[in-house]
TORMI-936057 format. One record per residue (C-alpha): residue in three letters; x, y, z negated. Coordinates in Angstrom, 1 decimal, padded with zeros to 4 digits. Layout:
<pts>
+------+--------+--------+--------+
: code :      u :      v :      w :
+------+--------+--------+--------+
:  ALA :      X :      Y :      Z :
...
+------+--------+--------+--------+
</pts>
This chain:
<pts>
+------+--------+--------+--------+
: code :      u :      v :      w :
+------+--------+--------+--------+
:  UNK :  094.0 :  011.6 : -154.0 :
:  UNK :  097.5 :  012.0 : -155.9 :
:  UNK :  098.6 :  008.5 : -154.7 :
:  UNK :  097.6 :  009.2 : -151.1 :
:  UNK :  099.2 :  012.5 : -151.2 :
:  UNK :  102.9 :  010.8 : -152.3 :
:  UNK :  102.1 :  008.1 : -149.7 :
:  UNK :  101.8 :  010.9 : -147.1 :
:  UNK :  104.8 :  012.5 : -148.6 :
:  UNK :  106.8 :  009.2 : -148.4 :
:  UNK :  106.3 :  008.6 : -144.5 :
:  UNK :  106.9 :  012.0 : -144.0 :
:  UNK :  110.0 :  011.6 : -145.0 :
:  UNK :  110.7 :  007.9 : -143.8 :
:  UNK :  109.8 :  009.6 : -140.2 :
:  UNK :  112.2 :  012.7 : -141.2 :
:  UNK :  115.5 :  010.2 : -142.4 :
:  UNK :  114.6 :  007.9 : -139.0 :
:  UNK :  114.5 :  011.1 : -137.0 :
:  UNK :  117.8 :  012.7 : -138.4 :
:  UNK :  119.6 :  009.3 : -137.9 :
:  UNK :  119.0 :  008.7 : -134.3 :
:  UNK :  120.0 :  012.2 : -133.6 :
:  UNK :  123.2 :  011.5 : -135.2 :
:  UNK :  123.5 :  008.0 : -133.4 :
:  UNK :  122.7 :  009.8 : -129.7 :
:  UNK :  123.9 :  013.2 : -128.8 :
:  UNK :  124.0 :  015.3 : -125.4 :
:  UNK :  126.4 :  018.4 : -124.5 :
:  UNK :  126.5 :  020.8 : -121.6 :
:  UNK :  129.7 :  022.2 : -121.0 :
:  UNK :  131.2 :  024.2 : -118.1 :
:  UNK :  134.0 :  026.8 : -117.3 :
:  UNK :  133.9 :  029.9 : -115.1 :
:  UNK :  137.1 :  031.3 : -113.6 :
:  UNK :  137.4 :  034.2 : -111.6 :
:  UNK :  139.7 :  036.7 : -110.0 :
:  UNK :  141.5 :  039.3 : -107.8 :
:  UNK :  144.3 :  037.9 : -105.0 :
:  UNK :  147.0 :  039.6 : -103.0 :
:  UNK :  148.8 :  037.1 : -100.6 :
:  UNK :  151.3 :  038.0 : -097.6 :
:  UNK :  152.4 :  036.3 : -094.6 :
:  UNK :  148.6 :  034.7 : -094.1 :
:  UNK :  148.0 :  034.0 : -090.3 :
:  UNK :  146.0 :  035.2 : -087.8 :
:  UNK :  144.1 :  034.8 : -085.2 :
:  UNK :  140.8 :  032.6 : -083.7 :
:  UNK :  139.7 :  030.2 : -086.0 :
:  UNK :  140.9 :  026.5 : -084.9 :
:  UNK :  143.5 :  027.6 : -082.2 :
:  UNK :  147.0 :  028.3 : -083.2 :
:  UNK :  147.9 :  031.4 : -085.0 :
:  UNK :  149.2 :  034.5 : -082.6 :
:  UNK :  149.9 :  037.2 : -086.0 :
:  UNK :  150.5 :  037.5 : -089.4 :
:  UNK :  149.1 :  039.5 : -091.9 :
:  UNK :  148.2 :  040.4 : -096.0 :
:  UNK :  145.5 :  039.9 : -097.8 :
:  UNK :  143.1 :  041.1 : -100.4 :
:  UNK :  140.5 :  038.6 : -101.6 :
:  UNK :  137.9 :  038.1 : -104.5 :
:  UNK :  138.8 :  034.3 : -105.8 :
:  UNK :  137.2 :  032.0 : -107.8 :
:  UNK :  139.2 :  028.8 : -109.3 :
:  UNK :  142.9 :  030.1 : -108.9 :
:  UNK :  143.6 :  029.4 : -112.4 :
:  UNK :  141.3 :  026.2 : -112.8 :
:  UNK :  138.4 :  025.2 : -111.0 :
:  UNK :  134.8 :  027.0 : -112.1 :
:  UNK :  132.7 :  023.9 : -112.8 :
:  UNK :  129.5 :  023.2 : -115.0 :
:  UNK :  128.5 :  019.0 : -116.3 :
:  UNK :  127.2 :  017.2 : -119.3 :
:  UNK :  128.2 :  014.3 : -121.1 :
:  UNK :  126.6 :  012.5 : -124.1 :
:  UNK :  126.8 :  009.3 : -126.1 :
:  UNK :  124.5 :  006.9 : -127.5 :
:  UNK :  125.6 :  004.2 : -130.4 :
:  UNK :  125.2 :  000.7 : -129.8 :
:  UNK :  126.2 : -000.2 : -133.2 :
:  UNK :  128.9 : -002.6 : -134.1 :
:  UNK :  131.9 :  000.2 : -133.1 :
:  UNK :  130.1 :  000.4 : -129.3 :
:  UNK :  129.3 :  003.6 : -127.7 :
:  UNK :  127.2 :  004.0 : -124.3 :
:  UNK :  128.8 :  007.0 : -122.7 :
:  UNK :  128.2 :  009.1 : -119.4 :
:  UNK :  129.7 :  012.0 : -117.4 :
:  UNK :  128.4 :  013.9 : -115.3 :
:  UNK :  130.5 :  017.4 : -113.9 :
:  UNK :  130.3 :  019.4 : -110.5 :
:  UNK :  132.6 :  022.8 : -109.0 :
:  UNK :  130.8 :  025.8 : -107.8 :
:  UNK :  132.2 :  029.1 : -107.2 :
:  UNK :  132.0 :  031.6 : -109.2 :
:  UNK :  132.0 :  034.5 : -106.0 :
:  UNK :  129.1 :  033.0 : -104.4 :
:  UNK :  127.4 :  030.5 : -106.6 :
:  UNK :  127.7 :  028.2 : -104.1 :
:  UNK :  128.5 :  024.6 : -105.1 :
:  UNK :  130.2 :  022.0 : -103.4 :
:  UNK :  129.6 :  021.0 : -099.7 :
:  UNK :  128.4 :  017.4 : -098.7 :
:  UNK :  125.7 :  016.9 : -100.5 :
:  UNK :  127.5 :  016.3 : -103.5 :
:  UNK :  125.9 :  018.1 : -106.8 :
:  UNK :  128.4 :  016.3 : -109.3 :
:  UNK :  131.3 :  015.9 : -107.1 :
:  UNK :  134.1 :  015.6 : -109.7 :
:  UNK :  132.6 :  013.2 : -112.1 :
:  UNK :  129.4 :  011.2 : -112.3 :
:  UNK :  130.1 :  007.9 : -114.7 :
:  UNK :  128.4 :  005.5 : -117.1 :
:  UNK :  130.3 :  003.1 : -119.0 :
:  UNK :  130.8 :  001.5 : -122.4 :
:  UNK :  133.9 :  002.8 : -125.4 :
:  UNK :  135.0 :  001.4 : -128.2 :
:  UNK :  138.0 :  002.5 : -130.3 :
:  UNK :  139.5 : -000.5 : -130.5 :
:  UNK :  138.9 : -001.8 : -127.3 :
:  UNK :  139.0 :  001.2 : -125.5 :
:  UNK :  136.8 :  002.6 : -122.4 :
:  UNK :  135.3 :  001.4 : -119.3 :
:  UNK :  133.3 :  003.9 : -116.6 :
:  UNK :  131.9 :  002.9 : -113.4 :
:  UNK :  131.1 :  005.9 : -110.8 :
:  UNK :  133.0 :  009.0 : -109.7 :
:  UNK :  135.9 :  010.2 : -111.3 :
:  UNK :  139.3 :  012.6 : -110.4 :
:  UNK :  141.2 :  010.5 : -108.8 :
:  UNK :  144.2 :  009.2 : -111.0 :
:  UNK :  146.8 :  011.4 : -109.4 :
:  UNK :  145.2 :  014.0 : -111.5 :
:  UNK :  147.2 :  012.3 : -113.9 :
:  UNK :  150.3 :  015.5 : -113.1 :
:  UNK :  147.9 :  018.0 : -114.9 :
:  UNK :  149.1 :  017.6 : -118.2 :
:  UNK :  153.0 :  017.7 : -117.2 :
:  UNK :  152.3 :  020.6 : -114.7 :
:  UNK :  153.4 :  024.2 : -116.2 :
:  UNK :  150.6 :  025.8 : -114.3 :
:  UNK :  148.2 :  022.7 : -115.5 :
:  UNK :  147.1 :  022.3 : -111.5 :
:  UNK :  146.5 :  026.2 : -110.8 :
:  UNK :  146.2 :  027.3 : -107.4 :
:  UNK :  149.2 :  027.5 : -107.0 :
:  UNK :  151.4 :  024.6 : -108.7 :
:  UNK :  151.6 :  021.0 : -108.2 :
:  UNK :  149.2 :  020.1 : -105.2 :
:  UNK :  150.4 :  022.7 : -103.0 :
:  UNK :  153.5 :  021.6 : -101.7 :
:  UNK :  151.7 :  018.3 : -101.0 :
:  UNK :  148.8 :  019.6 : -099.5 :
:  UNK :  146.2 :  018.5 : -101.9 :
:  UNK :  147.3 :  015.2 : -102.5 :
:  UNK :  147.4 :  015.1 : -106.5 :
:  UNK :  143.8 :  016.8 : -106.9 :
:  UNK :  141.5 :  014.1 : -105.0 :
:  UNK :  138.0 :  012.6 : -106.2 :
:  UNK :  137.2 :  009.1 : -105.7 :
:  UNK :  134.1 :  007.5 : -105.5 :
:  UNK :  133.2 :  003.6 : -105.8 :
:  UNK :  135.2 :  003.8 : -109.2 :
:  UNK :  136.1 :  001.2 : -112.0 :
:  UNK :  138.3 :  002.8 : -114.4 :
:  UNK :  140.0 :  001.6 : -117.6 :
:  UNK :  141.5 :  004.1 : -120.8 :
:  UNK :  143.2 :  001.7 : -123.7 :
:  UNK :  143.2 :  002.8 : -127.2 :
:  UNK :  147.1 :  004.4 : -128.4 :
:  UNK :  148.7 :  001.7 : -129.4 :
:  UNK :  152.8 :  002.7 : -131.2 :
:  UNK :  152.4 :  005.5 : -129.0 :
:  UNK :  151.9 :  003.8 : -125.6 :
:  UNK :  148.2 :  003.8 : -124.0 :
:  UNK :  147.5 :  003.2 : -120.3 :
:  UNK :  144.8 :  003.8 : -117.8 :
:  UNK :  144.1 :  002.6 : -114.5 :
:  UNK :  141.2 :  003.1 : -111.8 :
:  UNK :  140.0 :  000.9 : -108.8 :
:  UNK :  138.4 :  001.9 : -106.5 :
:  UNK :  136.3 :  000.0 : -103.6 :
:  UNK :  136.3 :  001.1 : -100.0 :
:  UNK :  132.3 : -000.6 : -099.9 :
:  UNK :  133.5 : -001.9 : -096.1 :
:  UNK :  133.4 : -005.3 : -094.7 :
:  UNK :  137.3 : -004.8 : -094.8 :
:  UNK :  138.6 : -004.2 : -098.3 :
:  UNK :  141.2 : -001.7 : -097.5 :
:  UNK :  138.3 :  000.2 : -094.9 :
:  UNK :  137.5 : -000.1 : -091.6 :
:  UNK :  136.0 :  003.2 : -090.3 :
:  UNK :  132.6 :  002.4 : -091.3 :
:  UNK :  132.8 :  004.5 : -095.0 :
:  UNK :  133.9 :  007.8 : -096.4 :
:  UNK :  136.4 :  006.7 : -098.6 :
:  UNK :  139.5 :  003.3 : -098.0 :
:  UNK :  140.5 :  001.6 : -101.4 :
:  UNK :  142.4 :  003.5 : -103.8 :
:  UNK :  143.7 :  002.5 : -107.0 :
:  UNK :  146.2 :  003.3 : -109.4 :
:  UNK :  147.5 :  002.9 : -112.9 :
:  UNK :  149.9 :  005.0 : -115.3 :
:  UNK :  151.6 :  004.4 : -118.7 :
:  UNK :  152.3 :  007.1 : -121.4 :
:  UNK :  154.3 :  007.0 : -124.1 :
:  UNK :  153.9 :  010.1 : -126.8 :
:  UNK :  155.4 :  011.3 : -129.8 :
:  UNK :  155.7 :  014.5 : -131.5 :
:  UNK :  159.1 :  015.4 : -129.8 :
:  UNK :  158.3 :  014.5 : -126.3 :
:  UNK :  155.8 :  012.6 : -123.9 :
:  UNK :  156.5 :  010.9 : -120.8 :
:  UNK :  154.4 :  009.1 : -118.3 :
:  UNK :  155.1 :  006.6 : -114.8 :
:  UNK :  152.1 :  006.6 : -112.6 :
:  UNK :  151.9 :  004.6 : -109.3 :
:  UNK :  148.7 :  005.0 : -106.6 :
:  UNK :  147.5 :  004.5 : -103.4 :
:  UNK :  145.0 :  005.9 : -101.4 :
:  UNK :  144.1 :  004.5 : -098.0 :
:  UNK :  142.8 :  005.8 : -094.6 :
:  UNK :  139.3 :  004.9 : -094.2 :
:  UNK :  139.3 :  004.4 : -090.8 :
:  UNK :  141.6 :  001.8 : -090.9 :
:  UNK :  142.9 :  001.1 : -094.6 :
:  UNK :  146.2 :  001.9 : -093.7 :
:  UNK :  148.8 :  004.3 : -095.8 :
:  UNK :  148.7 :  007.0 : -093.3 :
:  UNK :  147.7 :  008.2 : -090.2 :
:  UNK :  147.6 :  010.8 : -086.9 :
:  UNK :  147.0 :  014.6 : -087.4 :
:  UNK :  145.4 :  016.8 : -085.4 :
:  UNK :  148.3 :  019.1 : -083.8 :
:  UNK :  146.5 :  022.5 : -084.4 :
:  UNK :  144.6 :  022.2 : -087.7 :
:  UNK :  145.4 :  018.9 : -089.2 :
:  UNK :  141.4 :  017.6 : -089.6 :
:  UNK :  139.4 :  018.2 : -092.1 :
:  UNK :  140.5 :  017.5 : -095.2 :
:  UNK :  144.7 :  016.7 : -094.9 :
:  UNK :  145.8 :  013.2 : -093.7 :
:  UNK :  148.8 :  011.4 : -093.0 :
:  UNK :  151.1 :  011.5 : -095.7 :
:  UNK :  149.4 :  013.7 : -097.8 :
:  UNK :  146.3 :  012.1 : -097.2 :
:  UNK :  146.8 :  008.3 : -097.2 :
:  UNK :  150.0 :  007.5 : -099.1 :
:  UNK :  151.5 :  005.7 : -101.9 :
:  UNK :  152.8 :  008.0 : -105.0 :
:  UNK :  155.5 :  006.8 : -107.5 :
:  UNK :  155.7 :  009.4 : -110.4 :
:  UNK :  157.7 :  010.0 : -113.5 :
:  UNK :  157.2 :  012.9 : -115.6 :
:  UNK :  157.9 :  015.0 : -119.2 :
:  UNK :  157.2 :  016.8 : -121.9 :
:  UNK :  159.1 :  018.0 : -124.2 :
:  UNK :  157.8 :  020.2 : -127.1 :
:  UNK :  160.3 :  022.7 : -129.1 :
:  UNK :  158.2 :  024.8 : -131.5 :
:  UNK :  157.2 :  027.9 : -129.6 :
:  UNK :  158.7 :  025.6 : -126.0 :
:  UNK :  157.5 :  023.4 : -124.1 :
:  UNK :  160.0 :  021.8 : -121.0 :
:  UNK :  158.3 :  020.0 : -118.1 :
:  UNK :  159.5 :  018.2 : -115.2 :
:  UNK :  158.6 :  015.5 : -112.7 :
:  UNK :  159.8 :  013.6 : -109.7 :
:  UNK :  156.9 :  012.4 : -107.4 :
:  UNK :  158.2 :  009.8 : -104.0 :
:  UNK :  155.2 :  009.5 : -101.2 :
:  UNK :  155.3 :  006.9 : -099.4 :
:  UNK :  154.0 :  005.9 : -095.8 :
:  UNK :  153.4 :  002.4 : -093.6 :
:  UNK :  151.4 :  001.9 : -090.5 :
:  UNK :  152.3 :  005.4 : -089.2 :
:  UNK :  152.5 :  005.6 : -085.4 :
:  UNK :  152.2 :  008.6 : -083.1 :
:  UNK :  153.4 :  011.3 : -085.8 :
:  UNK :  154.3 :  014.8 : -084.4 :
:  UNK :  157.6 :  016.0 : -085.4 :
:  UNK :  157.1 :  018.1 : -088.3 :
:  UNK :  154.2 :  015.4 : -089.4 :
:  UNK :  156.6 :  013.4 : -092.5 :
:  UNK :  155.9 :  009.8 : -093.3 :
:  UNK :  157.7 :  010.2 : -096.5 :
:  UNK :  158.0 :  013.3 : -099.0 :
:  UNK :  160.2 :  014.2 : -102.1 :
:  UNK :  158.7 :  016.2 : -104.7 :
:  UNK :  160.2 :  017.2 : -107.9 :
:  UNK :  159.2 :  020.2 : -110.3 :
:  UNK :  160.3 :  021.6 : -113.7 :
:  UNK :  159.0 :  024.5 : -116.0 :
:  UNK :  159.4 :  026.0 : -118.9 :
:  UNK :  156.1 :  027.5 : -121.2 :
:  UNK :  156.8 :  029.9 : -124.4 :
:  UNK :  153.9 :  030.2 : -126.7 :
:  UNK :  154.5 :  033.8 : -127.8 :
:  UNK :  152.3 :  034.4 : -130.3 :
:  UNK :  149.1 :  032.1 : -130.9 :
:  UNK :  147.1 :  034.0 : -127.8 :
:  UNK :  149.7 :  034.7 : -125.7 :
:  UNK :  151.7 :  032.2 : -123.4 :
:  UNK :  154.4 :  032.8 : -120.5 :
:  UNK :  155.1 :  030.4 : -118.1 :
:  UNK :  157.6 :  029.9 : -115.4 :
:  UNK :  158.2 :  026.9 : -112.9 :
:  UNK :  160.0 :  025.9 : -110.0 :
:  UNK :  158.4 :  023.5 : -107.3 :
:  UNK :  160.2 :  021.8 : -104.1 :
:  UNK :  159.3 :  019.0 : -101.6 :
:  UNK :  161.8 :  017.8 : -098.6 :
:  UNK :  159.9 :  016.1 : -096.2 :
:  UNK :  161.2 :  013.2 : -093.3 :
:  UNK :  160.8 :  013.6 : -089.7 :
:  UNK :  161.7 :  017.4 : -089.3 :
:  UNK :  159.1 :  018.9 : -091.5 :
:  UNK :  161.6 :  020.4 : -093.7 :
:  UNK :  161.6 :  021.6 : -097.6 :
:  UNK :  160.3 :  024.1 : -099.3 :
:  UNK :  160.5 :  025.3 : -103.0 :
:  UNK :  157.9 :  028.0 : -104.4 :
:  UNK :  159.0 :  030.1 : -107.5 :
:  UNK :  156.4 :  031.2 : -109.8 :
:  UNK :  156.1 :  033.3 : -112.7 :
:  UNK :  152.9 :  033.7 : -115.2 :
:  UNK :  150.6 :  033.4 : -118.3 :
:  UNK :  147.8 :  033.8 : -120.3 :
:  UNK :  145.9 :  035.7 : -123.1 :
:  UNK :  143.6 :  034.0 : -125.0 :
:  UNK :  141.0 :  036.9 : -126.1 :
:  UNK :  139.6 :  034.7 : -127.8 :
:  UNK :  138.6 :  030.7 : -128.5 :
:  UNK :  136.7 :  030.3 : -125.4 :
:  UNK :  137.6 :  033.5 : -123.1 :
:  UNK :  141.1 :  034.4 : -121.8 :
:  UNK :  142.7 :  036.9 : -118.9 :
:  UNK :  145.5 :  035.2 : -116.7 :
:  UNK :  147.9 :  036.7 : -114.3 :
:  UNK :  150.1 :  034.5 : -111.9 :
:  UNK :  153.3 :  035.9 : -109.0 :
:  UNK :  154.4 :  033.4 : -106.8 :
:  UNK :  156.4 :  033.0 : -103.9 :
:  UNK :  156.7 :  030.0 : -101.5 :
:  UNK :  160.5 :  030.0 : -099.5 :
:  UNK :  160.3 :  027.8 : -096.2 :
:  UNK :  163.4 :  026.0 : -094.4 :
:  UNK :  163.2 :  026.7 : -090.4 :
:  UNK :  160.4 :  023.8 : -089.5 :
:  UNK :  158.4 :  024.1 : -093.0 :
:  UNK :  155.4 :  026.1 : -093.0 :
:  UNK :  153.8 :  025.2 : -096.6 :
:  UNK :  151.7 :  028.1 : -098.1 :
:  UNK :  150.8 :  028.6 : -101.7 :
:  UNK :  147.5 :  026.9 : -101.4 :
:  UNK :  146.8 :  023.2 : -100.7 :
:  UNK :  146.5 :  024.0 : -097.3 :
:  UNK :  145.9 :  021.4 : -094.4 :
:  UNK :  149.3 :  020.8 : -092.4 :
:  UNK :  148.7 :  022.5 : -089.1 :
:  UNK :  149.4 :  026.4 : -087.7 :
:  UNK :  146.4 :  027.4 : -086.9 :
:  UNK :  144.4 :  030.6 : -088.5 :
:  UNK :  142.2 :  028.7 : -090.9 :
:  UNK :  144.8 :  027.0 : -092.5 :
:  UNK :  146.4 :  029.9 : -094.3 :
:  UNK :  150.1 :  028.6 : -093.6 :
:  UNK :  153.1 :  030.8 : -092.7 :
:  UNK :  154.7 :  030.4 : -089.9 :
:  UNK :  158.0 :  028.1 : -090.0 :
:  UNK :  160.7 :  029.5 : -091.9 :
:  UNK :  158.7 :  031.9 : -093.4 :
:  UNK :  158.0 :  032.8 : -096.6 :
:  UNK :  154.8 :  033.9 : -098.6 :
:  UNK :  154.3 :  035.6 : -101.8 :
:  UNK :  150.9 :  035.7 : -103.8 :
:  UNK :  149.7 :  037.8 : -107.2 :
:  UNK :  146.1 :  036.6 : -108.5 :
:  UNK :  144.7 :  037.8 : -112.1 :
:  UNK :  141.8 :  036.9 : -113.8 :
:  UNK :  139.6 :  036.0 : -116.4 :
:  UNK :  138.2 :  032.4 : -116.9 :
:  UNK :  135.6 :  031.8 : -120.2 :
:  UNK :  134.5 :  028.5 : -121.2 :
:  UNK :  131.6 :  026.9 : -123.0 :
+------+--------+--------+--------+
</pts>
């Protein structure tokens, strides 16, 4: 009876080691973050939705996502054993106001990947990702609020793609690089009006070290109807979705940090570039010129001010514009913190950005200014994170 009893005792804990080590080899985590807020913004347009604007007017307005997108996904990891890891991703926005996710269909539409990592070889993901020119987020003052780096080009650095191969290398002296591919799925490569979604790729390299960072990126994305690197708005609305230059472009980028203590300086210079363009509108660019720089004092270890300057010059009569903003954050604590952001977007006669990523076009449901005229916007909020 005693010897069957240790025998018990022994599988037990065989069964209780074999248990604890796959747990530690395979693990799961849900994560998400919820962001929401109060806006005041002038000079929004008015009038019936789709036609052009007749008025202008201000605005009060519950917001979710104008300090960083509300979103909720899971990731996890399994090991393969001989330094391999099988890895996946999956991450979709909602909004806070509403609960309402995205549109299309799409329940993880920011990431949805499975791939294979390895330290020393670094990682490889297949499936949806942010598209590479998300890349600006960590040299952007306002890290890609509302009201920072995608605005002045109309949503061009904040895309998804889907059909994706992507590649992240290990640091190696400081330098690592990363590139994505991804595949139109048309009987042309580049697209041919029979897909969602033209080829895109891109690649950037980053150099970092405990004074400064910099980083070159170069993409592409490409219509879809006919996988060329632009393409014809709509006079009144621009489409659904933005197109023509900030749509279907080439992006060259070069960008900094520098850290000083309590400081951090940031700056970049961004070229879009156009072919294939025919029938434009004047006022519709082929190319833009977009450069930023901002400066972020970490007060104390909760509290950071942040101010930035942003300005795009675009071809073809549509003009420049520079939006000044001032801000912060206070962290109440690890996973919770309240935000406030002023901001103020100053057109030249035939611009008409606003200080959202707003569709080129003048009509109502675009939420541009007229051209020439300005807009200034206050949001605060509180964003928590788990």
């Amino acid at each position: 009876m005693e010897e069957m009893m240790k025998k018990a005792l022994l599988a037990s804990a065989a069964l209780l080691t074999f248990s604890a080590v796959a747990h530690a080899q395979s693990s799961v985590t849900l994560y998400g973050r919820l962001d929401a807020g109060l806006e005041y913004m002038n000079g929004v347009p008015t009038g019936p939705a789709g036609a052009p604007a007749t008025g202008s007017s201000h605005r009060f307005k519950a917001e979710s996502g104008d300090w960083g997108t509300s979103l909720w996904g899971m990731k996890g990891v399994e090991d393969l054993g001989g330094g391999y890891r099988a890895v996946f991703q999956l991450e979709g926005s909602f909004n806070t106001m509403t609960g309402q996710g995205p549109g299309g269909g799409g329940l993880f539409n920011r990431w949805a990947t499975v791939g294979m990592a390895n330290n020393q070889f670094g990682t490889l993901l297949l499936g949806r990702e942010l598209f590479i020119a998300n890349g600006v987020w960590d040299f952007d003052p306002f890290g890609q609020s509302n009201w920072s780096s995608a605005s002045l080009v109309r949503g061009r650095n904040w895309p998804q793609s889907s059909n994706n191969i992507s590649y992240q290398s290990p640091k190696v002296a400081g330098f690592d690089f990363y590139g994505q591919y991804s595949l139109s799925n048309a009987t042309n490569w580049n697209g041919n009006g029979t897909t969602p979604q033209g080829r895109e790729a891109g690649a950037y390299v980053t150099y970092t070290s405990p004074l400064f960072q910099i980083r070159g990126m170069y993409d592409e994305i490409r219509n879809p109807a006919n996988g060329t690197l632009g393409g014809v708005y709509n006079p009144i609305d621009g489409g659904s979705g933005g197109n023509g230059a900030y749509g279907y472009s080439r992006e060259y980028t070069a960008m900094f940090n520098v850290f000083l203590g309590q400081f951090k300086v940031q700056g970049a210079y961004q070229a879009i570039r156009t072919s294939g363009m025919t029938g434009q509108l004047p006022g519709q660019p082929t190319t833009l010129d977009h450069e930023w720089g901002g400066v972020t004092w970490q007060a104390t270890p909760a509290a950071a001010l942040i101010a930035a300057v942003y300005h795009v010059n675009g071809n073809n009569g549509a003009g420049n514009a520079t939006i000044y903003t001032v801000g912060g954050s206070y962290n109440l604590s690890k996973r919770t913190l309240l935000d406030l952001q002023v901001a103020t977007v100053q057109n030249s006669k035939t611009a008409n950005y606003g200080l959202n990523a707003n569709n080129y076009g003048s009509a109502a449901s675009t939420d541009n200014p007229f051209p020439g005229h300005s807009q200034t916007g206050v949001y605060a909020g509180i964003q928590h994170s788990f």
